[in-house]
C-alpha positions in Angstrom: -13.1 -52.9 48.3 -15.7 -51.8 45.4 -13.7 -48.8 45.2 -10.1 -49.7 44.3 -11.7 -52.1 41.0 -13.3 -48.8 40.0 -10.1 -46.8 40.5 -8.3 -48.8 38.5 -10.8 -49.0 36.0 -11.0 -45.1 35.6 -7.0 -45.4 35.3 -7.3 -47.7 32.5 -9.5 -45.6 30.7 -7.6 -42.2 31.3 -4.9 -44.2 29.8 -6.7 -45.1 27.2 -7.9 -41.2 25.8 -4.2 -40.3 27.1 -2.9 -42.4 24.6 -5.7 -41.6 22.2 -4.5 -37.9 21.8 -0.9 -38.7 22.1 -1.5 -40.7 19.0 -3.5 -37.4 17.3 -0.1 -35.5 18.6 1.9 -37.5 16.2 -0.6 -37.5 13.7 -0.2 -33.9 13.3 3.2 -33.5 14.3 3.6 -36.0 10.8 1.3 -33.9 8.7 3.2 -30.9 9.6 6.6 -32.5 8.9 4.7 -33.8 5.5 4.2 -30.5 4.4 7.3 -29.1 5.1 9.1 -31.4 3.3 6.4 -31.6 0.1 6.9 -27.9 0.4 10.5 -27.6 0.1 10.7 -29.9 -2.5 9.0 -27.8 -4.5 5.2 -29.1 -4.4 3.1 -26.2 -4.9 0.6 -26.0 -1.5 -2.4 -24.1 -1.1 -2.5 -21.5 1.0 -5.5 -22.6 2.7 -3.9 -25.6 3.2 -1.9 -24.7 6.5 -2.9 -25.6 10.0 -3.6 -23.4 12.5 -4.2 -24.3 16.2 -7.6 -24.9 15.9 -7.4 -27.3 13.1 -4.3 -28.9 14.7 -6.4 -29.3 18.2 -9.3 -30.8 15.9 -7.4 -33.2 13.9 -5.8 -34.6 17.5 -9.6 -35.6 18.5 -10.4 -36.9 14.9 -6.9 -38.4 14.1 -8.3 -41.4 12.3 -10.2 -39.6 9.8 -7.3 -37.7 8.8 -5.1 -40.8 8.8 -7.9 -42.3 6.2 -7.4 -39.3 4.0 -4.0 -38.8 4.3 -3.4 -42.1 3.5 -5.6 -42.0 0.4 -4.8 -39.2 -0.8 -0.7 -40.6 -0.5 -1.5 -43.9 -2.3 -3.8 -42.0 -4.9 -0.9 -39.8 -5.8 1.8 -42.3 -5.6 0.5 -44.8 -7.8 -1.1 -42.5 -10.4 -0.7 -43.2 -14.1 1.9 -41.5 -15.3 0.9 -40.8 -19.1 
C-alpha cells in the first residue's frame, strides 16, 4: 500500500523535471528564433554569439537564468534613450 503513494509521488516529480526541460526546450528554441530574426533584419551579431549543442543543452538545465538576461537585456535595449 506504502508503495503505490511513492509511485505516484516519483510520477509527479518526473513530471515535474519533464516539464522543467520542456520549458528550457522552448526557451532555446525562442532564442534561436530571436536571433534569426534580429539577424535578418540586419542587427549585427557576434560571432561568438551562436549556440552550439553544448550551450543549447546547458541553457535547457539553466533556462531561468537566461530568461533573466534575455529579458533584461530586451527591456534595456527597447526602452533606451534615443538621443
Amino acid at each position: 500500500m506504502c508503495s503505490i503513494g511513492k509511485n505516484k509521488k516519483d510520477l509527479s516529480m518526473l513530471m515535474h523535471i519533464i516539464n522543467y526541460l520542456l520549458l528550457g526546450v522552448m526557451f532555446c528554441f525562442i532564442v534561436d528564433m530571436a536571433s534569426d530574426y534580429a539577424r535578418r533584419k540586419g542587427v549585427k551579431v557576434p560571432p561568438d554569439a551562436e549556440w552550439n549543442w553544448e550551450t543549447r543543452l546547458i541553457a535547457m538545465v539553466i533556462w531561468p537564468l537566461g530568461l533573466i538576461f534575455f529579458l533584461r537585456g530586451y527591456i534595456k535595449e527597447r526602452y533606451k534613450k534615443k538621443d
